[in-house]
C-alpha positions as CSV (number, residue, x, y, z in Angstrom):
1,X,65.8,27.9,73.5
2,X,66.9,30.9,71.4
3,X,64.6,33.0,69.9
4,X,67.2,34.1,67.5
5,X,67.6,33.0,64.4
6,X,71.7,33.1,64.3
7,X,74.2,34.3,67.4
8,X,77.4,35.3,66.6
9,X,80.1,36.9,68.7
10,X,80.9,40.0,66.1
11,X,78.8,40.7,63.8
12,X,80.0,43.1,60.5
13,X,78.7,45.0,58.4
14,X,79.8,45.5,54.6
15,X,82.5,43.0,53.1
16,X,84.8,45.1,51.1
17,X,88.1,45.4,51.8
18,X,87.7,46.5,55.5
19,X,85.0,44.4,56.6
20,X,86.6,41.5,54.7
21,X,89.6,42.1,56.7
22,X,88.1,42.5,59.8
23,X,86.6,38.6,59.1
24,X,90.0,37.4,58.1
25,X,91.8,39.2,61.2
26,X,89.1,37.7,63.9
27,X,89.5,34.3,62.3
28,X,92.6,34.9,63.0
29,X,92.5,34.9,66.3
30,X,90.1,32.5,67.1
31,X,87.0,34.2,66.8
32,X,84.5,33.3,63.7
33,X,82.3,36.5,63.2
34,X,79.7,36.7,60.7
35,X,79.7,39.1,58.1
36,X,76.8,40.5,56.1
37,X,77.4,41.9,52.3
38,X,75.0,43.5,50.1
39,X,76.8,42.9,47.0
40,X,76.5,39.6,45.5
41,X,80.6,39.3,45.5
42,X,83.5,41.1,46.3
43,X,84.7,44.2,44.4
44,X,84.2,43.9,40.4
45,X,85.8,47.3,39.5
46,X,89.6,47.3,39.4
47,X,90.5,49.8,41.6
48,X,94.0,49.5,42.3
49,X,94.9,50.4,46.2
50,X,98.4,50.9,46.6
51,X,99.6,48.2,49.6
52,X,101.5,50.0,52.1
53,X,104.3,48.3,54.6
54,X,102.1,48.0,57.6
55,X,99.5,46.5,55.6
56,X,101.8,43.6,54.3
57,X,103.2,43.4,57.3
58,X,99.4,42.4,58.7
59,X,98.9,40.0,55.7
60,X,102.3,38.6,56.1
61,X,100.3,37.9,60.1
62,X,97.6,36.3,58.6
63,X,99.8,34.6,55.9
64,X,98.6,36.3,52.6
65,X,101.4,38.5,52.5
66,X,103.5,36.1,49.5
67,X,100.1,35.7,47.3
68,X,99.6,39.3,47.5
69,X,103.0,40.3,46.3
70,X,102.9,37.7,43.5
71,X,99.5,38.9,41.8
72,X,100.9,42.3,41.9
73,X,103.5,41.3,39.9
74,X,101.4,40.0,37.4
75,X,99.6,43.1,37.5
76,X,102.2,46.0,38.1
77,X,105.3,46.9,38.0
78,X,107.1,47.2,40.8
79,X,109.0,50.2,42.5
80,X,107.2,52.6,40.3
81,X,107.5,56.4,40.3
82,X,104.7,58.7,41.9
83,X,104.9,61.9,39.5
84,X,102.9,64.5,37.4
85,X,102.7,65.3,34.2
86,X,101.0,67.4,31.6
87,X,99.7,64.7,29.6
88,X,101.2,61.6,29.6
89,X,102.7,62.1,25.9
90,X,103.9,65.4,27.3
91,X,105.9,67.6,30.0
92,X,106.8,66.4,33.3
93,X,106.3,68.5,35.9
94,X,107.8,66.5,39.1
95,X,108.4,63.2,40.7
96,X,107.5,63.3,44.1
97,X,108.8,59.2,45.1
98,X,111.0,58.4,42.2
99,X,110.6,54.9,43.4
100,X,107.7,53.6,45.2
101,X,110.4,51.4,48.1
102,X,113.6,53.8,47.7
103,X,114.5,54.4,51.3
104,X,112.3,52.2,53.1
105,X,113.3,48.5,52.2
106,X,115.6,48.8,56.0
107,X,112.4,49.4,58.2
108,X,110.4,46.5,57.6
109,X,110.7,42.8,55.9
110,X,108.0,43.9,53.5
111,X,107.5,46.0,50.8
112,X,105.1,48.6,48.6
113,X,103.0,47.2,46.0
114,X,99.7,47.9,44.1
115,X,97.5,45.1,43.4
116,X,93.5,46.1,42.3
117,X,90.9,45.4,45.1
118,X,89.2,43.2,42.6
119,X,91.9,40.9,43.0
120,X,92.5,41.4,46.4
121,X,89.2,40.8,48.1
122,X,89.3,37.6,46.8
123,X,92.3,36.6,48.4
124,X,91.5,37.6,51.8
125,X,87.8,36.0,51.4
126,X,89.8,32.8,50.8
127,X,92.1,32.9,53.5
128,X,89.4,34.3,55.8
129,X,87.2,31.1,55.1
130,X,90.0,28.9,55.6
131,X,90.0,30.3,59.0
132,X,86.8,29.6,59.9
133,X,85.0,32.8,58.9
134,X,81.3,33.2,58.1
135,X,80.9,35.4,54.8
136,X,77.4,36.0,54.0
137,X,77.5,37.8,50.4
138,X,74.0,39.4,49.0
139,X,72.7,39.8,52.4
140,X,71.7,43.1,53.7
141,X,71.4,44.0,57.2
142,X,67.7,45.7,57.8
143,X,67.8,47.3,61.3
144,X,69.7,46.9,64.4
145,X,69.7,48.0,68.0
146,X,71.8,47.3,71.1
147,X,71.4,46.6,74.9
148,X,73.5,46.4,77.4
149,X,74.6,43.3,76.5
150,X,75.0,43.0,72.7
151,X,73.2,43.7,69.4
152,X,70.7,42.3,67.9
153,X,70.1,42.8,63.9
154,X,67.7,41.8,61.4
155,X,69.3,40.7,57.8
156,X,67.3,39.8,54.9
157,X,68.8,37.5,51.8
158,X,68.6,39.2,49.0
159,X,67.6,36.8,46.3
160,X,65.1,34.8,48.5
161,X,64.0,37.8,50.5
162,X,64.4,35.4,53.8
163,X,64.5,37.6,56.8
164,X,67.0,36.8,60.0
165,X,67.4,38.0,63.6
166,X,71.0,38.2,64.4
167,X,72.2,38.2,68.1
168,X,75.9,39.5,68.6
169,X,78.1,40.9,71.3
170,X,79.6,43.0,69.2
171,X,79.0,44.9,65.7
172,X,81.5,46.9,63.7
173,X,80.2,49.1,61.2
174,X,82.8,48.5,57.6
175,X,79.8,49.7,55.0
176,X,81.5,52.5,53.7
177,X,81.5,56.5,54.0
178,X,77.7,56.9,53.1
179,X,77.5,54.2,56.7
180,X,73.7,53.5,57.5
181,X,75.1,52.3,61.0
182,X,76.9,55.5,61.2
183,X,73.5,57.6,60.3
184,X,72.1,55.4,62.5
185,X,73.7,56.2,65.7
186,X,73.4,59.7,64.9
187,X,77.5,59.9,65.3
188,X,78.0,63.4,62.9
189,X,81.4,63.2,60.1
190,X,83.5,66.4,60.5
191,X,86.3,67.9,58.2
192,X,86.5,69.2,54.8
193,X,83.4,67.8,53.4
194,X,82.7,67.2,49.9
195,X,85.4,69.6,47.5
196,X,84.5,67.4,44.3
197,X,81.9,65.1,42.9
198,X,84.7,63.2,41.2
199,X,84.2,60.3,38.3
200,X,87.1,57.0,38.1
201,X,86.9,56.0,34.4
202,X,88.2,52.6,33.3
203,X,89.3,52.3,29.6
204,X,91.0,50.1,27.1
205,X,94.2,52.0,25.1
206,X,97.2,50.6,24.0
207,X,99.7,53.0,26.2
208,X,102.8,51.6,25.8
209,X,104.4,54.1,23.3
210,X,102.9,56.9,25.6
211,X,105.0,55.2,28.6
212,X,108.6,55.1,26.3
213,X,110.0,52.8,28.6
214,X,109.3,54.6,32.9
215,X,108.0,52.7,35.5
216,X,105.0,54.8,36.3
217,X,102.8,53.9,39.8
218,X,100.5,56.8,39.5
219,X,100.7,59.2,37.0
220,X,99.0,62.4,38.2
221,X,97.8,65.0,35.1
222,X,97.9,68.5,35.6
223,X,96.7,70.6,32.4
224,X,93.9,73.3,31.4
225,X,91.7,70.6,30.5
226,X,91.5,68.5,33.9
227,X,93.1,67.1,37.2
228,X,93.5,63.5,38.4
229,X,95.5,60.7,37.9
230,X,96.3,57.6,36.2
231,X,97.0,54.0,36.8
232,X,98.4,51.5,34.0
233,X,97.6,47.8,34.3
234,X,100.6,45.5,32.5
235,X,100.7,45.1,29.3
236,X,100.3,48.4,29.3
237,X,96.9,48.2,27.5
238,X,94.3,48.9,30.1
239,X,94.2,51.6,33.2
240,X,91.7,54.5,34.5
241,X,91.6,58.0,35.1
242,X,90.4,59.3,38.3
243,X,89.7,63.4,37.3
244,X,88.8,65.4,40.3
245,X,88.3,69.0,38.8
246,X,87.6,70.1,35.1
247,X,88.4,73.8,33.6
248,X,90.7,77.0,34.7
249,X,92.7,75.4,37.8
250,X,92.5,78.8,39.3
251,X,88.4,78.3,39.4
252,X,87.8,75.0,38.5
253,X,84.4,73.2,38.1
254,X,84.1,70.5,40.5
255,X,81.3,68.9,39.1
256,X,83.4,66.2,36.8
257,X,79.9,63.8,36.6
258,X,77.8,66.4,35.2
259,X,76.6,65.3,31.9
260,X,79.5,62.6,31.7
261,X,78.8,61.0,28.6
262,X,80.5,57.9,26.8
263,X,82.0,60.4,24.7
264,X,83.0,62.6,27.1
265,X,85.2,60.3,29.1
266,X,87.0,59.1,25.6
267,X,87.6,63.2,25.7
268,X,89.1,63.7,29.2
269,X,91.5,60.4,28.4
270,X,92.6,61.4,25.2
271,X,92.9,64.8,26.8
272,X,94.7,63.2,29.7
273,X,97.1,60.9,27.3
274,X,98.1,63.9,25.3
275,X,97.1,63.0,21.9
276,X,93.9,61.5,19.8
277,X,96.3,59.2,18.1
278,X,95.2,56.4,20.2
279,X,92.0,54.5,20.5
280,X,90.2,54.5,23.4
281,X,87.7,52.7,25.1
282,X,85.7,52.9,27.3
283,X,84.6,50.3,29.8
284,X,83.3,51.9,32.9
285,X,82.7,55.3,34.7
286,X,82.5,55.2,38.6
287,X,81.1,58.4,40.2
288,X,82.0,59.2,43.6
289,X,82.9,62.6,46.0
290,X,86.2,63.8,47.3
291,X,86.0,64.8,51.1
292,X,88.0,64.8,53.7
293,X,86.4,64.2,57.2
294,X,86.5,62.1,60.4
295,X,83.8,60.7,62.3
296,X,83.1,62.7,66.2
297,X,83.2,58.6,67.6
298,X,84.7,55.0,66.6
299,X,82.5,53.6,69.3
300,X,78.9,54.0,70.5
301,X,78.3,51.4,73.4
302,X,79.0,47.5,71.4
303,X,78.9,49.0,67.9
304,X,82.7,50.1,66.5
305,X,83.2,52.2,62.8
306,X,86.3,50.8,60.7
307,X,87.2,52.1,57.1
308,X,85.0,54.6,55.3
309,X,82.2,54.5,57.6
310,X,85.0,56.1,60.7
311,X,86.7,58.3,57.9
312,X,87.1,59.3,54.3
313,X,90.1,60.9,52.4
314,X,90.6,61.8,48.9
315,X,93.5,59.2,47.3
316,X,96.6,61.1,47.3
317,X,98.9,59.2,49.3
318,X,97.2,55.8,48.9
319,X,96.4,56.0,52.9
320,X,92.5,55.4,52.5
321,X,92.0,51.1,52.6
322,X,95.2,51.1,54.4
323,X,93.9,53.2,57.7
324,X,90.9,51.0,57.4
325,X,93.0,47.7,57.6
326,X,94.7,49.4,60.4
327,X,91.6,49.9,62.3
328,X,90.6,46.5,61.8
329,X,93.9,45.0,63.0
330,X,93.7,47.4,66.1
331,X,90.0,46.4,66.8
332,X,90.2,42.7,66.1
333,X,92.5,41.2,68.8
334,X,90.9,43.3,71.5
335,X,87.1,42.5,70.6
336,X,89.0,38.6,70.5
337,X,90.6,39.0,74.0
338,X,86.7,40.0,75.1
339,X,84.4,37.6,73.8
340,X,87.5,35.0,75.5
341,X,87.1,36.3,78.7
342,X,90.5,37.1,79.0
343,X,90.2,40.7,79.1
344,X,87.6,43.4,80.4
345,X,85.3,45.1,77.6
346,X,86.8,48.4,79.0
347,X,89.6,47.4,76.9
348,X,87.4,48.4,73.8
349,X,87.4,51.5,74.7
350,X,91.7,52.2,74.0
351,X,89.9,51.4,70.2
352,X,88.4,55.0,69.8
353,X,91.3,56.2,71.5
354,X,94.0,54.9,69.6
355,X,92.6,54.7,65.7
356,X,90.7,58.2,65.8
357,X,94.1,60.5,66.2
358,X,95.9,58.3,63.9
359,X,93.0,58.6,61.0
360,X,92.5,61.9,61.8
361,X,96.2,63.1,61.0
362,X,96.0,60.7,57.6
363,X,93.4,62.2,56.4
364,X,95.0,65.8,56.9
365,X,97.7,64.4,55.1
366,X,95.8,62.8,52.3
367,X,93.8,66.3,51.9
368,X,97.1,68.0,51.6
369,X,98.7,66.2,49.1
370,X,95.4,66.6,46.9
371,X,95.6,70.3,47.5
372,X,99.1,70.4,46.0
373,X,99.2,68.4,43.9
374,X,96.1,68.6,42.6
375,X,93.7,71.3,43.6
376,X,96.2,74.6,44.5
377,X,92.7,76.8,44.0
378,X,92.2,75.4,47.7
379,X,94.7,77.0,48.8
380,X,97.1,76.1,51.9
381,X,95.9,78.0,54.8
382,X,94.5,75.8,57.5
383,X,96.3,72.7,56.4
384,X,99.0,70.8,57.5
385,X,102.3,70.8,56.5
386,X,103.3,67.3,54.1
387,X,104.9,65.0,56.3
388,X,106.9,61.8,55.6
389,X,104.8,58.6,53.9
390,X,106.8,56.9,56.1
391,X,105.9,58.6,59.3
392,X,102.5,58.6,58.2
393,X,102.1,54.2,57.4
394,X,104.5,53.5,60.6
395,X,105.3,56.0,62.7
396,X,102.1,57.2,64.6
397,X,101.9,56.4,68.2
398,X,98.9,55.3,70.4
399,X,98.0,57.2,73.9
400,X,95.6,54.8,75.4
401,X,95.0,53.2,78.4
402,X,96.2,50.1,76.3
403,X,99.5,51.4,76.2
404,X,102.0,52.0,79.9
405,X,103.7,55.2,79.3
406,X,106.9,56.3,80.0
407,X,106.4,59.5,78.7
408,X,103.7,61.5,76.5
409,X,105.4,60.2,72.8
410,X,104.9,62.7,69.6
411,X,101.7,62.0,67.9
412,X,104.0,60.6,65.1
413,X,107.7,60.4,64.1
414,X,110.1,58.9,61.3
415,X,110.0,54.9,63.2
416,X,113.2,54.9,62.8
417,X,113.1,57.0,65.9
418,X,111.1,55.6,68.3
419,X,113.3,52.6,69.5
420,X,110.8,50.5,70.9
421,X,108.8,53.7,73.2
422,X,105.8,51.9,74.5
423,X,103.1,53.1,72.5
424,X,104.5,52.7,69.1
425,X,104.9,50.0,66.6
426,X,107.8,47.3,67.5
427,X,111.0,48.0,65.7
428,X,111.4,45.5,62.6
429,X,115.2,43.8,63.7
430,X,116.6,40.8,61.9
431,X,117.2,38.4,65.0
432,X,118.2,34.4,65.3
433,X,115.7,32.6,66.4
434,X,115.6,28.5,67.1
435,X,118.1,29.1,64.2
436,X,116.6,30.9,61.8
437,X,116.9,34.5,61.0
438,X,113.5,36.1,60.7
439,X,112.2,39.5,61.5
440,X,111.2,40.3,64.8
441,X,107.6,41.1,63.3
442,X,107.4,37.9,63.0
443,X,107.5,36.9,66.7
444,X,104.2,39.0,66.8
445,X,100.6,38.7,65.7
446,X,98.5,36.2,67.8
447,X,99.6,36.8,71.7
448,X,101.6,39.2,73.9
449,X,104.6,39.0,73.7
450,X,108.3,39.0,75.7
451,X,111.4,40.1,74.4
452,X,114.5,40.7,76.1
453,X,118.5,40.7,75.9
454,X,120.8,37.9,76.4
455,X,121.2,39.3,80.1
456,X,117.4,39.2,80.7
457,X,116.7,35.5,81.7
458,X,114.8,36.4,84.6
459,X,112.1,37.5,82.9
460,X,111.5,33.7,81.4
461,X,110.4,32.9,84.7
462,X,108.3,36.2,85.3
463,X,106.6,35.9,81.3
464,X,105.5,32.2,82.4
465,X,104.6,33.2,86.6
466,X,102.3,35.8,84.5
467,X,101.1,33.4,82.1
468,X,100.0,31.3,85.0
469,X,98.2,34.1,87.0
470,X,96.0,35.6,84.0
471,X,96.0,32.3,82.5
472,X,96.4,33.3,79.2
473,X,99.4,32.4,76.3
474,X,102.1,35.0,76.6
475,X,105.2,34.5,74.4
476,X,108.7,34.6,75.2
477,X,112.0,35.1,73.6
478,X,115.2,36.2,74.6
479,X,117.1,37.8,71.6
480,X,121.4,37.3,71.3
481,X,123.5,40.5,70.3
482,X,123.9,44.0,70.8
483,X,121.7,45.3,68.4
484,X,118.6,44.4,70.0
485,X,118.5,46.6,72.8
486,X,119.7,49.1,71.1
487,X,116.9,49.0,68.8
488,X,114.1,48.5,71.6
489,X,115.7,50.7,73.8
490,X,116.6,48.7,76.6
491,X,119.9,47.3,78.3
492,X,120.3,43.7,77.6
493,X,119.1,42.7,80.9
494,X,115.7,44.9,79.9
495,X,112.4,44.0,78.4
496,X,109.9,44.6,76.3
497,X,106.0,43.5,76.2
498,X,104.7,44.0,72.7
499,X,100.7,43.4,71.9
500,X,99.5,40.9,69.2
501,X,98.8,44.1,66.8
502,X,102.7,44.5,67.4
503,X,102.4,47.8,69.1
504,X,105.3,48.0,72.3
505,X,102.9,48.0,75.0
506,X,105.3,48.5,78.3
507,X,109.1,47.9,78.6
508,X,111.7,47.7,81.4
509,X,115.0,49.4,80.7
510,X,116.4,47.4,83.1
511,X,115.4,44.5,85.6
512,X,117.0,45.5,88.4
513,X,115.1,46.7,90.8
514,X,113.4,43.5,93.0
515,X,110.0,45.7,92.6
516,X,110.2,45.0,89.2
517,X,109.3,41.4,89.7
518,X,105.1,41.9,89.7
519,X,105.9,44.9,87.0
520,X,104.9,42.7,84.0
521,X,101.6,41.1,85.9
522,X,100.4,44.6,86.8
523,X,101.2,46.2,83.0
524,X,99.1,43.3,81.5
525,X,96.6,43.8,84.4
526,X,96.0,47.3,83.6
527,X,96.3,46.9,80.1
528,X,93.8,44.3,79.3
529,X,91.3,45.5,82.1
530,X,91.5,42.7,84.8
């Protein structure tokens, strides 16, 4: 008989957007985790996190992707501009995306959007509970500790007090940058530490004459009063200010919560909007720090960090929730494969080696955007040079032992470039298949996957005699035309082996050689640790 009060095969930890989408993306594949919440419900302030294309790709997995794009349009509109201003009455000082999808609608089926995480939660707490998920909301996990063969937690309800022992294989960490799992393990954050003690304030102000007609995404204010940025919910009547510094931008105090009155926020919007000629009110003040570090590990033993608690940026660029639903996709179909049995737990460990490089390069980026854009007192020394959004949300590449090489890939690229290199997300291709036209993302999601060219039906027979042997589900399809080997970058007799995250896992150029014909058995082997 147990002597545990609840067993689960993952346990998580916080229920925001990460840990919610850590649920939804287990479910997913089979696996109904518990998570644990101290809040009472998801997220009441409207934050709005700005969606990114590998993000809706993942909900268009899980099937949230259409819901999501149609509560943003009731909230936003679309294809906004990310710029600066003065004041928003004022000068413009320079639009750094004029439009929020110009020159990235060709390299996926999905798009931009902002929707505010208020809404969102709810929307992948549905879907995740559909699934089969266990959401525990008001619960609060005590203390933990782990063997060598799970964890075992104690939670306590918080409105009947009612203590639990929780038995799990696994645990992943989602409750945010101040992570009591984190502190718990002793694993150290490193970086820029904390470079403002910031303050989000939500108001009500009727904006609309202020606007005179642009399509505004985020709305960044650069004057002698402040720095930050807007965000303007439709009609055009409610929004916040996030203001990181206050003063002289050449020695600017940092300190925007100090003595942070009612009255003072009406100031810094008004100051913000440009004029005094509109009411304001105000409806909340959030206080939180800007840093910019990384955590030394993603792993210790069977307890993984996700979101916040692995990393934590300042929000230029958008890239914070998005990395954190990135991790969560990366983590979820291995920890799945696990608890299956149908892969080795040293398969865990490509986790930590994949997710840290990739969240460690985002949040360089995210810190320099927020030095120029925001904070030039910093100065630029030490930090990286700005590259492409694009290459930043889809064109990183994992070095792992989850991954067969050809060849040591750049740690990122424009994805237009990578052409199916193992290691890097699958090319999006629009491709026939059973007679529809679809995208090849979405062949991907659940299993492994095979894809070749209309010259590659031999590797029908080795996809199923590999099925068979690991006995597991691999998928196959063999894809008509000339444009999909160019874009995978094989011949058409070639193939490729893509992951359920959609990541190209190994790939033959070719299928030539007669000692190719264990090649896709011994990838998988390696890969998945049996």
């Amino acid at each position: 008989m147990s002597t545990f009060d609840i067993e689960t095969p993952v346990l998580i930890v916080g229920g925001s957007l990460v840990g919610m989408s850590t649920a939804l993306l287990l479910a997913h594949h089979g696996v109904q985790a518990l998570m644990v919440e101290s809040h009472r419900g998801t997220a009441i302030h409207p934050r709005a996190a700005l969606i990114n294309q590998r993000t809706m790709e993942i909900f268009r997995t899980v099937g949230v992707e259409q819901i999501v794009m149609q509560k943003s349009g009731e909230q936003f509109d679309q294809d906004g501009a990310v710029m600066s201003v003065e004041t928003l009455a004022g000068k413009e000082i320079a639009y750094f995306i004029p439009n929020l999808n110009e020159g990235v609608r060709d390299i996926s089926p999905t798009v931009r959007v902002f929707i505010t995480q208020s809404l969102l939660e709810p929307l992948l707490k549905s879907r995740a509970q559909e699934l089969g998920a266990n959401l525990r909301f008001g619960t609060e996990m005590i203390s933990f500790q782990q063997d060598a063969d799970g964890v075992t937690a104690v939670i306590r309800d918080r409105d009947s007090g009612k203590l639990s022992t929780v038995r799990a294989r696994y645990m992943v960490a989602a409750d945010g940058s101040k992570s009591k799992v984190r502190e718990a393990l002793g694993i150290a954050l490193r970086g820029r530490g904390v470079f403002s003690n910031s303050a989000t304030i939500y108001f009500r102000a009727d904006v609309t004459p202020l606007l005179r007609g642009r399509n505004l995404s985020i709305i960044m204010v650069v004057n002698p009063t402040l720095r930050g940025f807007f965000r303007i919910e439709k009609p055009y009547r409610s929004g916040f200010l996030a203001v990181n510094t206050l003063g002289d931008p050449e020695r600017p105090d940092t300190d925007v919560t100090k003595d942070l009155t009612e009255e003072r926020s009406r100031e810094l919007v008004q100051a913000a909007l440009g004029t005094k000629e509109v009411p304001v009110k105000i409806e909340n003040v959030m206080h939180w720090q800007s840093t910019a570090d990384v955590a030394d590990h993603f792993q210790d033993g069977r307890v993984f960090l996700a979101g916040d608690s692995a990393h934590v940026m300042p929000p230029y660029g958008g890239f914070g929730g998005n990395t954190g639903i990135a991790d969560a996709h990366n983590l979820a179909w291995k920890l799945a494969l696990v608890v299956q049995g149908k892969a080795g737990p040293e398969l865990l460990s490509s986790y930590e080696a994949e997710r840290r490089p990739a969240a460690a390069f985002t949040v360089e980026q995210a810190y320099t955007r927020y030095v120029l854009r925001s904070a030039q007192y910093l100065g630029t020394s030490g930090t990286q040079k700005q590259e492409s959004d694009l290459n930043i949300e889809l064109g990183y590449c994992y070095r792992s032992e989850a991954v067969i090489s050809e060849c040591e890939c750049p740690p990122h690229e424009n994805p237009r470039d990578s052409k199916g290199r193992p290691g890097t997300r699958a090319p999006h291709l629009e491709v026939e298949v059973g007679g529809s036209k679809i995208s090849t993302l979405d062949l991907f999601g659940r299993n492994f996957v095979v894809l070749t060219g209309d010259q590659g039906q031999v590797w029908r027979e080795r996809t199923e005699s590999a099925a068979r042997e690991l006995e597991m589900q691999l998928d196959f399809h063999l894809i008509d035309g000339d444009e999909f080997p160019t874009a995978y970058g094989i011949t058409s007799a070639g193939a490729v082996l893509v992951r359920p995250d959609g990541f190209v896992a190994w790939r033959s150029k070719s299928a030539d050689l007669s000692a190719q014909n264990e090649a896709l058995s011994r990838a998988l082997r390696a890969i998945l640790k049996v």
